[in-house]
C-alpha positions in Angstrom: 104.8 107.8 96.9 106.5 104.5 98.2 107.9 102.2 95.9 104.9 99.9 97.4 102.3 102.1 96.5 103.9 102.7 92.9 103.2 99.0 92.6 99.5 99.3 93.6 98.8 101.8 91.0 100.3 99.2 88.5 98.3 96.7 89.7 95.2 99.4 89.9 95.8 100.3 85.9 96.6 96.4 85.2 93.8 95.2 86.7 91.5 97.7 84.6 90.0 99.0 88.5 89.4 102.5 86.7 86.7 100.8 84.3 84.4 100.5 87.2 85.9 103.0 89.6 86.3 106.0 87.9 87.5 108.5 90.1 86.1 111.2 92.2 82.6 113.0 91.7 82.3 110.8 88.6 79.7 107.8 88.9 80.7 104.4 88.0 79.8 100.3 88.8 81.8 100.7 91.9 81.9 103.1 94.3 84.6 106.4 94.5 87.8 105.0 96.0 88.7 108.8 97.1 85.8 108.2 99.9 86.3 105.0 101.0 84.6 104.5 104.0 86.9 104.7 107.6 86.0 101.3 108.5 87.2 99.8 104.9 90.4 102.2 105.1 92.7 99.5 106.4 94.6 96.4 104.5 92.9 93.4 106.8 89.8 94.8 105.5 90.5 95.4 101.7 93.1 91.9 100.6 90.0 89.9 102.1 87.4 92.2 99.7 90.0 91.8 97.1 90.4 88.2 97.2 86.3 87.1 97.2 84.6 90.5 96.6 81.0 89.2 97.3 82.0 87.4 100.4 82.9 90.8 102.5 80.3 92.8 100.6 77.2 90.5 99.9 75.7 91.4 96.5 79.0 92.8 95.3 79.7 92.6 91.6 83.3 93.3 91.6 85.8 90.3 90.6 88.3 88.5 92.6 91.6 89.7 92.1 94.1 87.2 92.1 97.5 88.1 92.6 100.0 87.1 95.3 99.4 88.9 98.8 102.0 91.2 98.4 100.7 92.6 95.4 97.1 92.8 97.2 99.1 94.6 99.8 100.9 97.4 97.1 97.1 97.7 96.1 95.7 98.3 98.9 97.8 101.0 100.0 97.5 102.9 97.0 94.0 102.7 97.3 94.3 104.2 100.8 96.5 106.8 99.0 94.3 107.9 97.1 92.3 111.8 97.8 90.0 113.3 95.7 92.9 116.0 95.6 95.8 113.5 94.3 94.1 111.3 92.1 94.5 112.4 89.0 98.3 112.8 89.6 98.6 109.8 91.4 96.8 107.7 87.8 99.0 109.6 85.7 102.2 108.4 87.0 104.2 106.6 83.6 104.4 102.9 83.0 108.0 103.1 83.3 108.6 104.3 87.1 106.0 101.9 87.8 107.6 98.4 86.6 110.9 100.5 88.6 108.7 100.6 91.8 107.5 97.0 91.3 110.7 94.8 90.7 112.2 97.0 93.3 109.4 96.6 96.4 107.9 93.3 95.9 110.1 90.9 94.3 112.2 90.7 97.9 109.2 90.2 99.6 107.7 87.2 97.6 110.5 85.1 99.3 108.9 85.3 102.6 106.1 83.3 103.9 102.5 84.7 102.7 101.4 84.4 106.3 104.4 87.2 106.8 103.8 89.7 104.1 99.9 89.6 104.5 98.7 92.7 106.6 102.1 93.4 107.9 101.4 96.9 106.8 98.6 96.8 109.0 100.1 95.2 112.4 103.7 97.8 112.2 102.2 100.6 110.2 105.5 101.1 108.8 105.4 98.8 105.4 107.9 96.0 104.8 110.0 97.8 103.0 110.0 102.1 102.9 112.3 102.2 99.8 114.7 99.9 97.9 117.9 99.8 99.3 120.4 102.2 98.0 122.9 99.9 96.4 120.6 98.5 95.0 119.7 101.8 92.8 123.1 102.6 91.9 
């Protein structure tokens, strides 16, 4: 996984999303991320639903999360990580290499413009930023 997505997980476990989603074949308040439907399998799509939930899905009873838009981005693209095949692996990543994925990924990026980090994952397909720079690890 991408230091980006290791931050979404974070953000998935500090968020509590696996209260209401609770993984595949298993029935919960909100539906199985592992089968999220191909036209809500994009970022411009999810940060929108994650920001005002009930505005994108009328009825919805899930929350507005509110963290910055890069963070929405990291979640997002864990999200879209997810399979029914990698899930459990993926949740079971430690806490540790996670608050390592996050300081290294996002903090950089909170130092541009929102109207720059938002969806740039969607427009270049590439991510801001595939790894942390190497001296950076040393």
């Amino acid at each position: 996984m991408t230091p980006e997505e290791l931050t979404g997980l974070a953000h998935f476990k500090k968020e509590g999303c696996m209260a209401c989603h609770p993984g595949a074949g298993q029935t919960g308040i909100g539906p199985d991320l592992t089968r999220t439907p191909a036209n809500h399998r994009n970022i411009t799509w999810m940060v929108p639903h994650f920001k005002n939930p009930p505005q994108v899905v009328p009825g919805s009873a899930m929350p507005p999360i509110d963290l910055p838009n890069a963070d929405l981005n990291a979640l997002s693209l864990f999200v879209l990580k997810l399979t029914p095949k990698n899930e459990q692996a993926l949740e079971a990543a430690p806490d540790f290499v996670l608050q390592g994925a996050n300081r290294f990924s996002i903090e950089p990026l909170r130092r541009l413009p929102s109207d720059q980090r938002l969806g740039l994952e969607a427009r270049s397909g590439a991510g801001w930023c595939r790894s942390a720079p190497r001296s950076r690890l040393a």
